[in-house]
C-alpha positions in Angstrom: 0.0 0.0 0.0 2.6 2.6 0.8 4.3 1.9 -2.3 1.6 3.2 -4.4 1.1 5.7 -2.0 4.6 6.9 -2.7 4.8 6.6 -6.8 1.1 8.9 -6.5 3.6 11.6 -4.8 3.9 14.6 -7.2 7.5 15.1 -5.7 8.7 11.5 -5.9 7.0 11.0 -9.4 9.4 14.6 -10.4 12.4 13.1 -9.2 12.0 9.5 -11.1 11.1 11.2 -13.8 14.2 13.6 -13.8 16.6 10.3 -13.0 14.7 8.2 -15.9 15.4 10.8 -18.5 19.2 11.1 -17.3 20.0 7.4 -17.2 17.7 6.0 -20.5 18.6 9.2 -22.2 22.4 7.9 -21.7 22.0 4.5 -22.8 19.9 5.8 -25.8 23.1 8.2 -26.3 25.5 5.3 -26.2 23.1 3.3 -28.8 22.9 6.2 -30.9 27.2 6.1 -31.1 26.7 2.5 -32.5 24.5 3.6 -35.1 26.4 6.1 -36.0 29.5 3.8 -36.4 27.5 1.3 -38.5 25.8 4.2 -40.3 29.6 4.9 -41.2 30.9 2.0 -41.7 28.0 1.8 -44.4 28.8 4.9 -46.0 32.2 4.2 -46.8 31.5 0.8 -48.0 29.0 2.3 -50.5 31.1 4.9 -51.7 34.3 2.9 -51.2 33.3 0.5 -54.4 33.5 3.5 -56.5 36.3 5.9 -55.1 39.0 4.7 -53.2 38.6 5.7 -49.5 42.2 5.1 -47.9 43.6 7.1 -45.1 46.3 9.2 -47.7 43.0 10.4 -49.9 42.1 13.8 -50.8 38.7 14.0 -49.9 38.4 16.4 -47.1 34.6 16.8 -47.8 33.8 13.3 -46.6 34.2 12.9 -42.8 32.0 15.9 -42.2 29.6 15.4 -45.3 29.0 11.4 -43.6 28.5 13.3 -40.4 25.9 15.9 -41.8 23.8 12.8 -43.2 23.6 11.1 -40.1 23.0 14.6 -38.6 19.9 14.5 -41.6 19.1 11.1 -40.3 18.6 12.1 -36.6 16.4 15.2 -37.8 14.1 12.9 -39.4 13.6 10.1 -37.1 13.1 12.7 -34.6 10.5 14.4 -36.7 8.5 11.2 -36.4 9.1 10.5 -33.2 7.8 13.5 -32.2 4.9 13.4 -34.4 3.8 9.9 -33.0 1.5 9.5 -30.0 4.7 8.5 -27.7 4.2 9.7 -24.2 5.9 13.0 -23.6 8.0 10.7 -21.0 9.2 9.3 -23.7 9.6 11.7 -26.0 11.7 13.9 -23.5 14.3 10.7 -23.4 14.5 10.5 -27.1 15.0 14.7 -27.2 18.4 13.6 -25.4 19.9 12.3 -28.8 18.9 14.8 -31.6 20.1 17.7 -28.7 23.5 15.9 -28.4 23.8 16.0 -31.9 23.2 18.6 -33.1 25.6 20.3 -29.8 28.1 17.7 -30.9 28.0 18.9 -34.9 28.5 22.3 -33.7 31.2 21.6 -31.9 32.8 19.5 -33.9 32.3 21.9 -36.9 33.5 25.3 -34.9 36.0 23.7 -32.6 38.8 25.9 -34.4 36.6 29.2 -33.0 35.8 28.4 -29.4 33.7 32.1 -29.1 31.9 31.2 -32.2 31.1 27.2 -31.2 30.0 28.2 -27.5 27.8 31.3 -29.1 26.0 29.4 -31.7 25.5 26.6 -28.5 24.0 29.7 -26.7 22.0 30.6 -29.4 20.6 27.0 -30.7 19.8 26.5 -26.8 18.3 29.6 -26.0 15.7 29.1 -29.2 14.9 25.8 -28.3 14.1 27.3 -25.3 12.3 29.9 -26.6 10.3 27.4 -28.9 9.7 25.2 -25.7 8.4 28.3 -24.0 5.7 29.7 -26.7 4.3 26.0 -27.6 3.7 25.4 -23.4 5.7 22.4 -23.5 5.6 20.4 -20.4 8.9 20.8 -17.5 10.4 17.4 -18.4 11.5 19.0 -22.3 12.7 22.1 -20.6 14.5 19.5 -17.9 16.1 17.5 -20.9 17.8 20.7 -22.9 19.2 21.6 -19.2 20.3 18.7 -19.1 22.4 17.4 -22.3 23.3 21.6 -22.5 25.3 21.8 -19.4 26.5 18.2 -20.2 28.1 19.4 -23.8 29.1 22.1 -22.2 31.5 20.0 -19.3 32.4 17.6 -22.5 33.9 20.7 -24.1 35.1 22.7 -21.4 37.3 19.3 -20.5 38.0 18.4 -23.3 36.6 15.0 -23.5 36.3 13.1 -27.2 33.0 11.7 -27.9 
């Protein structure tokens, strides 16, 4: 009896909430780094049987071009998943990955211009936010951009290689 007296309590059912997102959020992040490495590996065996993709090549366009389609990719599975009748739950531990993404692309893509990479951060974060605010979306979205911003934001302030 207490048990369910203790899920039904707003403050408990916050905090699970807040620790579900974190931790499945995470393992979704760490599945989402396998498909990128498959969605790679894929790539380059496509376009390896016409041009030949060694380490000494010339094509400088390639690395980030395969990481702008699986940037694509993300985009639209997330427009579906978004558009489906998922739970917000849900849909607020699936935000984790196209977030990380797309902070990881800028990152990745500005690195050479720290003031630029952590200002366009600012910028895509604060418009998400923005956009969260004027639609009403419910605390656990706003929770989830907190979240995977301030965690981008230690990975690149320490330096550490996704």
């Amino acid at each position: 009896m207490k048990k369910n007296k203790l899920l039904k309590n707003k403050i408990i059912k916050t905090i699970l909430s807040a620790g579900a997102v974190a931790a499945f959020g995470f393992i979704l992040l760490n599945i989402t780094f396998l498909f990128d490495f498959i969605f790679q590996g894929m790539i380059r065996g496509l376009v390896g049987l016409f041009i030949p993709l060694d380490p000494n090549s010339d094509l400088y366009w390639f690395p980030p071009m395969m990481h702008i389609l699986f940037l694509s990719l993300i985009v639209l599975i997330s427009w579906f998943v978004f558009k489906s009748k998922l739970k917000v739950f849900y849909k607020a531990i699936y935000m984790t990955v196209p977030l990380a993404t797309i902070f990881a692309t800028i990152g990745m893509f500005l690195y050479q211009w720290p003031i630029v990479s952590y200002s366009l951060g600012i910028l895509f974060g604060m418009c998400v936010l923005y956009y969260f605010y004027r639609t009403k979306q419910p605390w656990i979205y706003y929770y989830t951009l907190v979240l995977i911003s301030f965690t981008m934001l230690i990975v690149t302030l320490f330096g550490i290689e996704i």
